[in-house]
N, CA, C and O atoms as a printed pandas DataFrame, in Angstrom:
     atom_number atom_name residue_name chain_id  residue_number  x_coord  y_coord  z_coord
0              1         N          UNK        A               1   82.359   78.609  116.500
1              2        CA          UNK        A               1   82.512   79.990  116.891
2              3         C          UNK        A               1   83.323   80.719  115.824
3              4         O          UNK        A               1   84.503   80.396  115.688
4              5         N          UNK        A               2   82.828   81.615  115.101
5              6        CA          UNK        A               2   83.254   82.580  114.387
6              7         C          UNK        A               2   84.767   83.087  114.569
7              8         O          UNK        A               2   84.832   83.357  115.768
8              9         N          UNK        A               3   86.206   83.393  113.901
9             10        CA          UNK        A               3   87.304   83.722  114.486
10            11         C          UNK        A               3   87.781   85.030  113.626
11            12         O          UNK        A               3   88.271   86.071  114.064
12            13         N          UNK        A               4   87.535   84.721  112.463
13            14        CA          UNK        A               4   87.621   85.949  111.248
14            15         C          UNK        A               4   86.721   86.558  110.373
15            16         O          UNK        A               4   85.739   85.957  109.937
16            17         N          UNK        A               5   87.024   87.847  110.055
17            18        CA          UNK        A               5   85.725   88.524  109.169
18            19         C          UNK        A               5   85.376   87.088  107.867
19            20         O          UNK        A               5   84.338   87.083  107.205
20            21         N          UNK        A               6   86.175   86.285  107.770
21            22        CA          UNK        A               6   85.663   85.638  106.519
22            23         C          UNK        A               6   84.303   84.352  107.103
23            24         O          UNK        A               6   83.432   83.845  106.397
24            25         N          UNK        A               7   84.580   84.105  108.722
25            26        CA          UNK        A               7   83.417   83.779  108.755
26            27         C          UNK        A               7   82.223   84.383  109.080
27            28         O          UNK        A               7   81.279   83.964  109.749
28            29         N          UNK        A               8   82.326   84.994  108.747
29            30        CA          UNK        A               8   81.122   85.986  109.105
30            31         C          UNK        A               8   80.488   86.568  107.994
31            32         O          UNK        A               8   79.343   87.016  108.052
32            33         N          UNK        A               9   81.364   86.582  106.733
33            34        CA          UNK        A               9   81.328   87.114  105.393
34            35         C          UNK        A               9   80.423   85.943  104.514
35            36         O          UNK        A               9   80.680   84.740  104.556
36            37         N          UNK        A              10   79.087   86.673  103.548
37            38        CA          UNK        A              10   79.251   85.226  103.031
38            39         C          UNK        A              10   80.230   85.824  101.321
39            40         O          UNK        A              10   80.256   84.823  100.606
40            41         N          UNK        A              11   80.726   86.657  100.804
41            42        CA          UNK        A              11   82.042   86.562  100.033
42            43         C          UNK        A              11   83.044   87.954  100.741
43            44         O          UNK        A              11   82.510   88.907  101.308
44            45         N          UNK        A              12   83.972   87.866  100.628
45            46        CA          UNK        A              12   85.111   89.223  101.007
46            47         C          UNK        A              12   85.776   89.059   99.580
47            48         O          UNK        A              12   86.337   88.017   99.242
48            49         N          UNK        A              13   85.662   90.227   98.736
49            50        CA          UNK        A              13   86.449   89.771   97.609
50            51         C          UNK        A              13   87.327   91.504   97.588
51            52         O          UNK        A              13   87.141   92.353   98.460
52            53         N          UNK        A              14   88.257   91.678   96.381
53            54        CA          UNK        A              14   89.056   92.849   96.244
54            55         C          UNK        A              14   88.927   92.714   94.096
55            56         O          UNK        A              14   88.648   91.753   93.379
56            57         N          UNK        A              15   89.305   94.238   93.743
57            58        CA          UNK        A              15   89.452   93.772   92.753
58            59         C          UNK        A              15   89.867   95.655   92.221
59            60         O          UNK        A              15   89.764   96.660   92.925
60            61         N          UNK        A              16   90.332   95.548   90.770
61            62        CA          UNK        A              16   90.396   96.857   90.542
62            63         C          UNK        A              16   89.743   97.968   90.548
63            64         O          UNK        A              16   88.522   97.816   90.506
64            65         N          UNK        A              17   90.005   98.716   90.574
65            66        CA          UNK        A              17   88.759  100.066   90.729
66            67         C          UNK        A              17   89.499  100.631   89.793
67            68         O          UNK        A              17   90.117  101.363   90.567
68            69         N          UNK        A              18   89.936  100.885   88.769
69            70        CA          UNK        A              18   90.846  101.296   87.695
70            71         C          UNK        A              18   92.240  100.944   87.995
71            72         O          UNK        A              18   92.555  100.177   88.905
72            73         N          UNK        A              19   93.141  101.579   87.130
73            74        CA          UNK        A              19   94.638  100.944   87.393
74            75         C          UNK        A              19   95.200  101.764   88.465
75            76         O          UNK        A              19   96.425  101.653   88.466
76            77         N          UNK        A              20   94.838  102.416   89.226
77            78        CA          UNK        A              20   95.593  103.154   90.352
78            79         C          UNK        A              20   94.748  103.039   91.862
79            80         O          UNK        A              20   95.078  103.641   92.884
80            81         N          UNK        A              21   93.764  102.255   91.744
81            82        CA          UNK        A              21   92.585  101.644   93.037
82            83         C          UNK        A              21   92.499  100.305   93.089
83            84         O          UNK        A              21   92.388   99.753   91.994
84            85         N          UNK        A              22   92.517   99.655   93.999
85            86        CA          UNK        A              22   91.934   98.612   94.366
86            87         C          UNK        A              22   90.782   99.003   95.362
87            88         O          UNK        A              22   90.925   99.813   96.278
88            89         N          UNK        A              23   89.533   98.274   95.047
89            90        CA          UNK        A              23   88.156   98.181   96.415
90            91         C          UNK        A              23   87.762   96.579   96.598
91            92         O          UNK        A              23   87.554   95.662   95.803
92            93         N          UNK        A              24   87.763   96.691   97.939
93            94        CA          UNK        A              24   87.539   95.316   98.452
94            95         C          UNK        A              24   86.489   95.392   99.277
95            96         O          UNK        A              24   86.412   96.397   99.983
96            97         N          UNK        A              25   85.484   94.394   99.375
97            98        CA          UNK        A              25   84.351   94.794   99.644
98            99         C          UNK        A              25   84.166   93.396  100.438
99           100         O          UNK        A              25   84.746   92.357  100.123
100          101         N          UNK        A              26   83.235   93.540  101.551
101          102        CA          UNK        A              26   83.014   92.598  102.840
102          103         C          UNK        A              26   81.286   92.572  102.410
103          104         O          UNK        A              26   80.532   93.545  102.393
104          105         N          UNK        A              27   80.913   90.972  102.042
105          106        CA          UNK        A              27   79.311   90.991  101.987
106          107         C          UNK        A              27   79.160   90.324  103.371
107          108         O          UNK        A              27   80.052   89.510  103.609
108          109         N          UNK        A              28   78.469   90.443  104.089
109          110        CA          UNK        A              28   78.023   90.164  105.687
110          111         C          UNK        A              28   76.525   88.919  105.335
111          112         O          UNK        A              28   75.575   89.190  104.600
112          113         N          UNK        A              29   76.669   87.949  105.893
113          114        CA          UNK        A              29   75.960   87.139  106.255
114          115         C          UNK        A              29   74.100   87.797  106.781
115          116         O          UNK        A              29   72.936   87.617  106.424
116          117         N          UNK        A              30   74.766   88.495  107.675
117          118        CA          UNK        A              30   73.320   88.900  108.514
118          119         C          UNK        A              30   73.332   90.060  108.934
119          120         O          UNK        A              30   73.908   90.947  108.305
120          121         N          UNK        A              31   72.603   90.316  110.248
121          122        CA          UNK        A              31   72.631   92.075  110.324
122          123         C          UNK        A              31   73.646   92.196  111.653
123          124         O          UNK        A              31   74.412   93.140  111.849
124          125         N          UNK        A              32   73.442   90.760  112.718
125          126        CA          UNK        A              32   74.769   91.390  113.682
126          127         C          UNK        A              32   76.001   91.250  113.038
127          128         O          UNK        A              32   76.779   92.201  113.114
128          129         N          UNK        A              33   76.419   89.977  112.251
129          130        CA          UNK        A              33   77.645   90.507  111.334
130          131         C          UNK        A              33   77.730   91.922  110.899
131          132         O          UNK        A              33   78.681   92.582  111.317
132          133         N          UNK        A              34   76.849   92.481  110.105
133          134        CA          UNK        A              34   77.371   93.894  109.590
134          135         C          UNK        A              34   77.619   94.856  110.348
135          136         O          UNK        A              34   78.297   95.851  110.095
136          137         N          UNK        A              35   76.816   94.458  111.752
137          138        CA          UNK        A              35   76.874   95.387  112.957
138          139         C          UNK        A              35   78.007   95.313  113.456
139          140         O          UNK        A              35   78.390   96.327  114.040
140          141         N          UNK        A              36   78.938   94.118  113.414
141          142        CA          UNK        A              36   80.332   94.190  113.929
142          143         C          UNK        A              36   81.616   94.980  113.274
143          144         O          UNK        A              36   82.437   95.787  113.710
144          145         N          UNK        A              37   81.376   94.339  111.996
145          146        CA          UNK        A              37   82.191   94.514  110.666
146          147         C          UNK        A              37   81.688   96.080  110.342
147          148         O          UNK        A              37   82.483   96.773  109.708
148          149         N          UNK        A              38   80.611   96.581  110.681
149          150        CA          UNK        A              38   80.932   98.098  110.076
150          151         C          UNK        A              38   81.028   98.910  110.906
151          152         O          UNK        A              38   80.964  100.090  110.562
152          153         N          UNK        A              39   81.270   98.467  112.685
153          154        CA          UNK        A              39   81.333   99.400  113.707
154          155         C          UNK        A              39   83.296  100.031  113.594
155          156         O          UNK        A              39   84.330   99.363  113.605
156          157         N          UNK        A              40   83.127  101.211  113.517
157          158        CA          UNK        A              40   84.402  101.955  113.492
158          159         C          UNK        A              40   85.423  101.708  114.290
159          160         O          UNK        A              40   86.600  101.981  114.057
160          161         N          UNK        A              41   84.630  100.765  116.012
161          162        CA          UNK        A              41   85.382  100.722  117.343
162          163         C          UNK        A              41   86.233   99.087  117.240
163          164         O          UNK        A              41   87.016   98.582  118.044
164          165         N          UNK        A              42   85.567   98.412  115.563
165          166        CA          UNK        A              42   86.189   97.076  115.445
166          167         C          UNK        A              42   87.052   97.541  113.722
167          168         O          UNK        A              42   88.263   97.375  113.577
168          169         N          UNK        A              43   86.500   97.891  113.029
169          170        CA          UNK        A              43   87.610   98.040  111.882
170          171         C          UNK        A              43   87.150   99.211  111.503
171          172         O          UNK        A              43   85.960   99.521  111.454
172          173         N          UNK        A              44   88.472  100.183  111.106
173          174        CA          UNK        A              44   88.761  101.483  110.636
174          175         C          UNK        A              44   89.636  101.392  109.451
175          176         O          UNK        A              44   89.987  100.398  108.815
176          177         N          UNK        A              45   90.028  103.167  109.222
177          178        CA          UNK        A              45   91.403  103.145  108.488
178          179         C          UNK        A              45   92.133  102.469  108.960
179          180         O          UNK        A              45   92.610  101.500  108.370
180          181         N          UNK        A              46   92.379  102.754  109.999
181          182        CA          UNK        A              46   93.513  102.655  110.449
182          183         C          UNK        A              46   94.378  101.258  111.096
183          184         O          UNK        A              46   95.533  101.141  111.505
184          185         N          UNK        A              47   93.520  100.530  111.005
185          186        CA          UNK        A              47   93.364   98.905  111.010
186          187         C          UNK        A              47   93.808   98.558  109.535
187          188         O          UNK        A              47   94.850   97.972  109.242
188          189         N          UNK        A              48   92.943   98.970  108.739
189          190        CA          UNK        A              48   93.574   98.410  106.902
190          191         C          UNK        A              48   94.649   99.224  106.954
191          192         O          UNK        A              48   95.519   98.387  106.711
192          193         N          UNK        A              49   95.476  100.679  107.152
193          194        CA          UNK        A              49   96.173  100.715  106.772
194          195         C          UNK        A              49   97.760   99.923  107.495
195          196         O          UNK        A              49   98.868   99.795  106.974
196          197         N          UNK        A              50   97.285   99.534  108.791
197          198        CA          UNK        A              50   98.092   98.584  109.283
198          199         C          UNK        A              50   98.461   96.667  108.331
199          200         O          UNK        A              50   99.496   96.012  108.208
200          201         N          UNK        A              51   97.069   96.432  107.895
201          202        CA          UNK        A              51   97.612   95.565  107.482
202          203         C          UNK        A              51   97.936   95.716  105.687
203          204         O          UNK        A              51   98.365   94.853  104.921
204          205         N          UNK        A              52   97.779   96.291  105.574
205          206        CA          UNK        A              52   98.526   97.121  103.607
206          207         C          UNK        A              52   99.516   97.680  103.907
207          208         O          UNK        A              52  100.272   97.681  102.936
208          209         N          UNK        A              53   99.992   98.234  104.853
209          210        CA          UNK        A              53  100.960   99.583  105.041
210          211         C          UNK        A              53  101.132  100.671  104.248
211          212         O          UNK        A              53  102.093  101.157  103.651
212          213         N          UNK        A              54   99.684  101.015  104.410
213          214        CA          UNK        A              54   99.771  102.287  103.539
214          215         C          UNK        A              54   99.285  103.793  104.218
215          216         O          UNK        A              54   99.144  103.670  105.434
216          217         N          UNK        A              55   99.118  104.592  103.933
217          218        CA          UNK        A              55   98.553  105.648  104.794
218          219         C          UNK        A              55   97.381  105.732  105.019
219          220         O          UNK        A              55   96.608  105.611  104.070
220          221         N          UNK        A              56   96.798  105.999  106.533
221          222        CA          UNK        A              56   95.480  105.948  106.275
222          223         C          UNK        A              56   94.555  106.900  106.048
223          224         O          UNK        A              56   93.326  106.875  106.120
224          225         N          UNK        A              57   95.569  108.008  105.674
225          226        CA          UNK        A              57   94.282  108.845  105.340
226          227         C          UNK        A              57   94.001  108.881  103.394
227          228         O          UNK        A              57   93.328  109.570  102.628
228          229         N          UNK        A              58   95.118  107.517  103.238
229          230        CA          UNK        A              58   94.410  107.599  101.685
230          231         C          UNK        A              58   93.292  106.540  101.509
231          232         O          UNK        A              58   92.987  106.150  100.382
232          233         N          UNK        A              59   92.782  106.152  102.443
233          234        CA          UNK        A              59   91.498  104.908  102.179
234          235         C          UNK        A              59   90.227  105.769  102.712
235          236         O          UNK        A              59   90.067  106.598  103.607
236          237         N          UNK        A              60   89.350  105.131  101.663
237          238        CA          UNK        A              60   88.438  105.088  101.399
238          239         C          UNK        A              60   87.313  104.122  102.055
239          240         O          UNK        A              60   87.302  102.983  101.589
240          241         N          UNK        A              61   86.133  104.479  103.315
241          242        CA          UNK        A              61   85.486  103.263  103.747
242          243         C          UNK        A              61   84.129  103.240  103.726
243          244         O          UNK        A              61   83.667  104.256  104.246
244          245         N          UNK        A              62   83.326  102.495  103.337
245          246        CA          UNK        A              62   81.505  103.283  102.513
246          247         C          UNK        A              62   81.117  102.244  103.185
247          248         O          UNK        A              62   81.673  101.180  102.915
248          249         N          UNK        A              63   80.089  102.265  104.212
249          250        CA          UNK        A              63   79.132  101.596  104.860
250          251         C          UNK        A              63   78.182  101.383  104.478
251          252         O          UNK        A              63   77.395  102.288  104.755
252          253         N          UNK        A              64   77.605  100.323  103.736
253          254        CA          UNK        A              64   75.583  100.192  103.614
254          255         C          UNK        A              64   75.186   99.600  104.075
255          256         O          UNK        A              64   75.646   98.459  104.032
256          257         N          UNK        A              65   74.577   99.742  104.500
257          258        CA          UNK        A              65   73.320   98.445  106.111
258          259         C          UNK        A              65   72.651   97.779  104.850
259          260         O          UNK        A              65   72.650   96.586  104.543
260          261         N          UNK        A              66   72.021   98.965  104.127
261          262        CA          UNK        A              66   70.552   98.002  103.153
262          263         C          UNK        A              66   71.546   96.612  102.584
263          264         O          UNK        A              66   70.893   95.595  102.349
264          265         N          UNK        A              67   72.704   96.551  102.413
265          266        CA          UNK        A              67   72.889   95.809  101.306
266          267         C          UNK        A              67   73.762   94.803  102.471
267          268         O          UNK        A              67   73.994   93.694  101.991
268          269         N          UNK        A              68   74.167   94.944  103.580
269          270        CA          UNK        A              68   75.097   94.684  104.456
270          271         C          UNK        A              68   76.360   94.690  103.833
271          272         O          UNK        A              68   76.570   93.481  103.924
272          273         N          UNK        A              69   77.302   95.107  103.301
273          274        CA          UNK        A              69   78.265   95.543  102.705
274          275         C          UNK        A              69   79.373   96.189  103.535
275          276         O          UNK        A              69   78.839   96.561  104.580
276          277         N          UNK        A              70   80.611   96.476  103.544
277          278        CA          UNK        A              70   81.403   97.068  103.692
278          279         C          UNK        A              70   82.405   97.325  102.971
279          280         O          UNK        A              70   83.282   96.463  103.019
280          281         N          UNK        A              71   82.625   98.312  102.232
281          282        CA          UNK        A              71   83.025   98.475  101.030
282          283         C          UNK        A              71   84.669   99.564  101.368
283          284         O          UNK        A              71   84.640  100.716  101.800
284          285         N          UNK        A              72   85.800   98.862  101.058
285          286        CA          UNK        A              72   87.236   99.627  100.979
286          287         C          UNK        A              72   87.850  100.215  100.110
287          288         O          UNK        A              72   87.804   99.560   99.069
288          289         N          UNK        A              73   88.511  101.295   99.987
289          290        CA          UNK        A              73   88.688  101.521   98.825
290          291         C          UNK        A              73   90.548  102.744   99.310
291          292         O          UNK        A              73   90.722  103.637  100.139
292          293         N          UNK        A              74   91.521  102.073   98.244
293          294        CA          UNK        A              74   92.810  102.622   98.681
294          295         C          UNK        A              74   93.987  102.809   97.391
295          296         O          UNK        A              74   93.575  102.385   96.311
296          297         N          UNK        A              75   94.911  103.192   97.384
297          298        CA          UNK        A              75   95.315  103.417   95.960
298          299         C          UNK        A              75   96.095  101.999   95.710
299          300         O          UNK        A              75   96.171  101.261   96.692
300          301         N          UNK        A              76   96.590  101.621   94.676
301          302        CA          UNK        A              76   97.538  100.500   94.752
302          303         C          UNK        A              76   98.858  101.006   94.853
303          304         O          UNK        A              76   99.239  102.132   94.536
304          305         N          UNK        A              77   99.529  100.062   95.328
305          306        CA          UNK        A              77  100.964  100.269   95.869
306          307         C          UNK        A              77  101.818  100.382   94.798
307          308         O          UNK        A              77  102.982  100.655   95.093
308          309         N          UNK        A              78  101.490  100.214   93.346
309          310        CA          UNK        A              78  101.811  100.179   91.967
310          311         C          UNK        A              78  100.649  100.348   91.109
311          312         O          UNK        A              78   99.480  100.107   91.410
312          313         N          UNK        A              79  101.114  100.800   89.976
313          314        CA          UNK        A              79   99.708  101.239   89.062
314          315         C          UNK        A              79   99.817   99.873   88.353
315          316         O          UNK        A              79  100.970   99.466   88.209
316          317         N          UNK        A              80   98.551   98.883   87.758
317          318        CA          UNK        A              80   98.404   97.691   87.720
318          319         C          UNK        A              80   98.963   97.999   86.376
319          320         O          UNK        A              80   98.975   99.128   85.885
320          321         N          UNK        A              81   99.480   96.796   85.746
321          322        CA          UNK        A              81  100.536   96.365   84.724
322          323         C          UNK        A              81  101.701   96.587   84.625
323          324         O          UNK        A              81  102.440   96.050   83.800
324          325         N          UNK        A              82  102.040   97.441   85.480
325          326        CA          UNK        A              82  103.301   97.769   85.795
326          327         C          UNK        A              82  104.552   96.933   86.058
327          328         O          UNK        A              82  104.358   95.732   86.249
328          329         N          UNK        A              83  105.812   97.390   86.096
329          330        CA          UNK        A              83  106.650   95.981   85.917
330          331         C          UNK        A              83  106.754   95.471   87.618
331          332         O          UNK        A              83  106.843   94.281   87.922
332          333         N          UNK        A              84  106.733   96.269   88.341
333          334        CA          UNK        A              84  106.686   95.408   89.813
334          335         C          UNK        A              84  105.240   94.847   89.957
335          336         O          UNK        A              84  105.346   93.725   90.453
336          337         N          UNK        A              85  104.002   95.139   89.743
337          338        CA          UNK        A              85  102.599   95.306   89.811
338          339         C          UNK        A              85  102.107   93.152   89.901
339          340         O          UNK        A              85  101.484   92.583   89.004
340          341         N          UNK        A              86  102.516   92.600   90.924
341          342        CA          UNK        A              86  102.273   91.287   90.872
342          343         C          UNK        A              86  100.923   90.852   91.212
343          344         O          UNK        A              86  100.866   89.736   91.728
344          345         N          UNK        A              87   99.766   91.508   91.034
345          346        CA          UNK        A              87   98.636   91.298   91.161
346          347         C          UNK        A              87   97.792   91.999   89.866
347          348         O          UNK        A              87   97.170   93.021   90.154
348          349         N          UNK        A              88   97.733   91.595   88.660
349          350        CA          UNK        A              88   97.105   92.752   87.947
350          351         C          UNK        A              88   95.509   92.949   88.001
351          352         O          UNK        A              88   94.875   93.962   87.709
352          353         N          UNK        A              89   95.141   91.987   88.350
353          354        CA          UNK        A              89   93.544   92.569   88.427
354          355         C          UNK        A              89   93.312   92.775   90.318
355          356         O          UNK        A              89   92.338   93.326   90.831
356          357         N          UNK        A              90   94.127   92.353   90.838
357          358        CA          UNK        A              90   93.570   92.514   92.382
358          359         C          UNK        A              90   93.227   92.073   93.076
359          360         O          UNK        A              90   92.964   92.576   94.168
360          361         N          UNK        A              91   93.048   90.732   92.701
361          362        CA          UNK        A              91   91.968   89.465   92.505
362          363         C          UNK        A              91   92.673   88.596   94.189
363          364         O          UNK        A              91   92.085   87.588   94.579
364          365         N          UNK        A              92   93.832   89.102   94.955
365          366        CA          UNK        A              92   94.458   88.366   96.379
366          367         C          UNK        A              92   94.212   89.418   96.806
367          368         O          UNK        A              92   93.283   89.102   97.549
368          369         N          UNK        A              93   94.342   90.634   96.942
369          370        CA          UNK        A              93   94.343   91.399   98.333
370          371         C          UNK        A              93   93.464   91.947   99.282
371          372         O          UNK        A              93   93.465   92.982   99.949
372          373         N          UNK        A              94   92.116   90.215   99.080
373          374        CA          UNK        A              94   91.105   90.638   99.897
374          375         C          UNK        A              94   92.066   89.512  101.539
375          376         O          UNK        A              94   91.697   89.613  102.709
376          377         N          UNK        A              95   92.927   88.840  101.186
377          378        CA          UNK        A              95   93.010   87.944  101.389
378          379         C          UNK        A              95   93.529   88.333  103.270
379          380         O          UNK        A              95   93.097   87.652  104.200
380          381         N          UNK        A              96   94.375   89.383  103.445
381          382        CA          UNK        A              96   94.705   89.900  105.093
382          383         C          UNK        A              96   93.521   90.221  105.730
383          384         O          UNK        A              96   93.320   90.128  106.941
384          385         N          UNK        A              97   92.593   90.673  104.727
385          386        CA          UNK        A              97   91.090   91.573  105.542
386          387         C          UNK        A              97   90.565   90.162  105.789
387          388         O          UNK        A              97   90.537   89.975  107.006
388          389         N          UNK        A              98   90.140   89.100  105.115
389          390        CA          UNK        A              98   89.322   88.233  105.266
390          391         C          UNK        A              98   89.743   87.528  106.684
391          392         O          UNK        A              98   88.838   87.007  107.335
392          393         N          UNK        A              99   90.959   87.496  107.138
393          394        CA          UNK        A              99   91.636   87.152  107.980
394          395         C          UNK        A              99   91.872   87.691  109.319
395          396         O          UNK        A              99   92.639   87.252  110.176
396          397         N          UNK        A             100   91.000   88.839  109.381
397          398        CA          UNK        A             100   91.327   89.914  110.274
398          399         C          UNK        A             100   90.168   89.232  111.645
399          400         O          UNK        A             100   88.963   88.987  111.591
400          401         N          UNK        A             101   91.073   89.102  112.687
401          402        CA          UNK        A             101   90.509   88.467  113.852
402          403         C          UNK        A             101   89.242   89.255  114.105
403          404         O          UNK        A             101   88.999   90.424  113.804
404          405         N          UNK        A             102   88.352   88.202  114.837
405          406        CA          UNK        A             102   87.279   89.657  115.517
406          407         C          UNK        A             102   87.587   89.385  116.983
407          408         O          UNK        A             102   88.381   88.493  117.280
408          409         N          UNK        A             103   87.149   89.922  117.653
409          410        CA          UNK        A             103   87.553   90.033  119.018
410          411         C          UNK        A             103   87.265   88.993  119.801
411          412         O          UNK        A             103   86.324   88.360  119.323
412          413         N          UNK        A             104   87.578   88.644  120.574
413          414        CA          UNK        A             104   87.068   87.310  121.613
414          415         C          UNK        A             104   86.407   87.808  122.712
415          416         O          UNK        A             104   86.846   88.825  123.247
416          417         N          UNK        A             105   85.437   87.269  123.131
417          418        CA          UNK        A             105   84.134   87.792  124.495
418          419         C          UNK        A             105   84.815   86.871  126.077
419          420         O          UNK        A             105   84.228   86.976  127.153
């Protein structure tokens, strides 16, 4: 039985979108996966900005059925290379979303 978007995902990855974006993007297995994963009433802003702690009206969220995709997109919490900036390409912070419970029936 399925417990997190990562099983349901067949990759969840994150990565730069230039030095002031990170986009992390959910590829979906099938079509009721994408049907879960891109319904608004299971993940929103406002869900990612709970687990980033960032605001949610600065994210970014692009739905495609054709491709089953769910695609995020938010500023980084540091501009990458920067001296606090401990992720420089982006390459972990798919890692809370992949983790994100789905609901139990």
């Amino acid at each position: 039985m399925p417990e997190t978007i990562a099983d349901l995902a067949r990759e969840v990855r994150s990565k730069n979108a230039g030095p002031f974006w990170i986009t992390m993007e959910i590829f979906l297995r099938d079509d009721a996966g994408y049907a879960l994963v891109a319904d608004p009433a299971f993940l929103d802003t406002a869900d990612i900005a709970r687990l980033y702690r960032i605001d949610a009206d600065t994210i970014a969220m692009f739905r495609i059925p054709e491709l089953r995709v769910v695609k995020i997109s938010f500023p980084r919490p540091v501009s990458q290379g920067s001296l606090r900036d401990r992720d420089i390409h982006a390459g972990q912070h798919h890692v809370p979303l992949a983790a994100f419970p789905l609901p139990s029936y």
